[in-house]
Structure formats: C-alpha cells, structure tokens
C-alpha positions in Angstrom: -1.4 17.0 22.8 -4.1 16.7 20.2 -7.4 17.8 21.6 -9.3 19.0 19.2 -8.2 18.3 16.2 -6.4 15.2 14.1 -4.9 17.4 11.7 -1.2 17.3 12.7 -1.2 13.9 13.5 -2.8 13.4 9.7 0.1 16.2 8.6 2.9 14.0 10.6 1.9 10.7 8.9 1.3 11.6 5.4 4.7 13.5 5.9 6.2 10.1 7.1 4.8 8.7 4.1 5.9 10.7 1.4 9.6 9.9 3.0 9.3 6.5 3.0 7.8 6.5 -0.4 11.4 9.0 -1.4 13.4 6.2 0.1 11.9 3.5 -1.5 12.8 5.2 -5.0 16.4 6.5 -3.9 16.9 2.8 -2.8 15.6 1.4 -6.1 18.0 4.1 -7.7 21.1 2.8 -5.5 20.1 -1.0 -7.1 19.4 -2.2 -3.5 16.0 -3.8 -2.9 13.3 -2.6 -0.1 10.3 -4.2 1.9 7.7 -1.6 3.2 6.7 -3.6 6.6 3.2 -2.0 7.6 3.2 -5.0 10.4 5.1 -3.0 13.0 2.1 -1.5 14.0 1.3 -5.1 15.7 3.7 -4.6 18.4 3.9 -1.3 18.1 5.2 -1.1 22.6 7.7 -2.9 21.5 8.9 -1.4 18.4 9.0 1.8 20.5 10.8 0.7 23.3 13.1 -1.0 20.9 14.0 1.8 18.7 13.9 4.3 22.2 11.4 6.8 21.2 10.7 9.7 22.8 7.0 10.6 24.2 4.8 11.7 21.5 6.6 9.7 19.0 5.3 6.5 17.6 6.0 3.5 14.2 4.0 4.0 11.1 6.1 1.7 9.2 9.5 0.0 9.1 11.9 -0.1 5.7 13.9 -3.0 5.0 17.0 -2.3 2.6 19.4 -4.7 1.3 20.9 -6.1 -1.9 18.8 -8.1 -3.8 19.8 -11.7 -3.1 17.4 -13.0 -6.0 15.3 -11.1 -8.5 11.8 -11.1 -7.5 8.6 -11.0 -10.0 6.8 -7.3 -9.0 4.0 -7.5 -6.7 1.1 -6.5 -9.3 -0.3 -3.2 -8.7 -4.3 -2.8 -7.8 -5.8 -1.0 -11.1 -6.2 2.6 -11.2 -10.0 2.3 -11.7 -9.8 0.7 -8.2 -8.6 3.4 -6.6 -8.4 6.8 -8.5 -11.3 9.0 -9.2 -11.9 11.8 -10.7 -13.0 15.3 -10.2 -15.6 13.4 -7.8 -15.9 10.2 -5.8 -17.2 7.7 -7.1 -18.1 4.3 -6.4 -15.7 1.4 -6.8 -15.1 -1.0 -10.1 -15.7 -3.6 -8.2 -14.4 -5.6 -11.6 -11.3 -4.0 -11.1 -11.3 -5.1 -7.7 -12.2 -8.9 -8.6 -9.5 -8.8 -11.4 -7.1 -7.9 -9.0 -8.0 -10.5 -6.9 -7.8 -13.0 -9.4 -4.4 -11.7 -10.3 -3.0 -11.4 -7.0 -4.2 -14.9 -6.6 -1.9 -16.2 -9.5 0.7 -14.5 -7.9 0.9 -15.2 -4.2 -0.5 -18.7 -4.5 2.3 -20.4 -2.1 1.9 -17.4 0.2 -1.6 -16.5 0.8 -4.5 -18.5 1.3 -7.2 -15.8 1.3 -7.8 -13.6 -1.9 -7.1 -10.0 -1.4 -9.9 -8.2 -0.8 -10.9 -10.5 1.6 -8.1 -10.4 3.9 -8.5 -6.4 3.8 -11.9 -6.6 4.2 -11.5 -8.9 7.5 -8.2 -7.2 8.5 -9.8 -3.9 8.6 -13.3 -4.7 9.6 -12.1 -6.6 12.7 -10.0 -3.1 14.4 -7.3 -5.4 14.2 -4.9 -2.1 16.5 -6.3 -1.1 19.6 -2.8 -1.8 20.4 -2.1 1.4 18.3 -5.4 3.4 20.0 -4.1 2.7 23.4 -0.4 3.8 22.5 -1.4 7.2 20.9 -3.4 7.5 24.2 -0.9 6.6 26.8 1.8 8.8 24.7 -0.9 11.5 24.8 -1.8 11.9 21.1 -5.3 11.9 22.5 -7.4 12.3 25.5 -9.0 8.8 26.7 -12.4 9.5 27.8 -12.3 6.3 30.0 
C-alpha cells in the first residue's frame, strides 16, 4: 500500500507508458494500425473485472491493433512551443495553443463540436474520475481518510 508516498505508483505508470508508447511504434513497424484509448479509465470497475485483475492492479489505457482497413489523415500534433520548455518552465504560447486549436478544428470538424483546448480545459477542470480515486482506494493504492 502507498502511504506515504506517490512515487511508485508515478514509477508504475510512466513505466506503463513508455510500453505502450514501444508498442505503438513496433505496431506501426509491423504495418498494422493502433488506437491509444485513454477512455477506459471511465469504467475503470468494469474494465478490471473484465480483464480479472488482481488487487493492486488497475487500467491506465487500452491499445487497439488491427490492420488498417482505410488510410487515415494523421491526427496533427500540438506544437512543441506548446508543450516543451527549456532549461526552465515557462509559461505557455498560448498562440501555439490557439493555432492548434484552429488546426484541430479543420481536422475533426464531423467529429468534435468543441475546440481543443476547451474540451481539456472542461474535461480536466470538472474531476471528470472519482471513479478512478475510489478504485485506487478500495484496491488499497491509498488510504481513504473518510
């Protein structure tokens, strides 16, 4: 159980990460397609009970991998000045972030109805997974002080 301290829990997922981010690029290398689907999170019980997970053990993300059935257009990447800094932090180009928006907007217009920033903005302001708190508790990640 983590008591005191995030750290493995930060170690576990960014370790999950960088192997999903290996299979994306071994998949690409095989010519097969992949979807990252961050949404799993949502039902995250489910998922779990699902894929029979042991205690202590929880989804970060899923991986879809098939053959491409049709070429798709890339997704357009956010600009480095977005999201890179260096040597210290510093503030965001919030022009980069608008261009993006105005890009992504081009791009997704049949899909998405909000521009970019704004549905991260909302998705993240609103603590959209208290699903995901009360999992890590219950599976004793962390202590609930309730």
């Amino acid at each position: 159980m983590i008591e005191e301290s995030v750290d493995p829990l930060i170690t576990a997922v960014t370790d999950a990460a960088l192997a999903l981010e290996n299979a994306v690029i071994a998949t690409e290398a095989l010519g097969l397609g992949s979807v990252v689907v961050g949404s799993i999170r949502k039902d995250i019980e489910k998922v779990s009970t699902l894929l029979k997970l042991p205690e202590r053990v929880f989804p970060i993300v899923g991986l879809s991998i098939r053959k491409p059935i049709v070429e798709m257009n890339l997704k357009p990447r956010l600009p480095e000045a977005a999201v890179i800094h260096y040597d210290t932090y510093q503030e965001y180009d919030y022009n980069a972030i608008k261009a993006y928006d105005d890009t992504m907007e081009k791009f997704a217009e049949a899909r998405e109805t909000k521009r970019w920033s704004k549905k991260f903005a909302d998705y993240f302001s609103s603590s959209p997974n208290k699903k995901v708190d009360a999992f890590l508790k219950i599976n004793k990640f962390f202590h609930s002080n309730n």
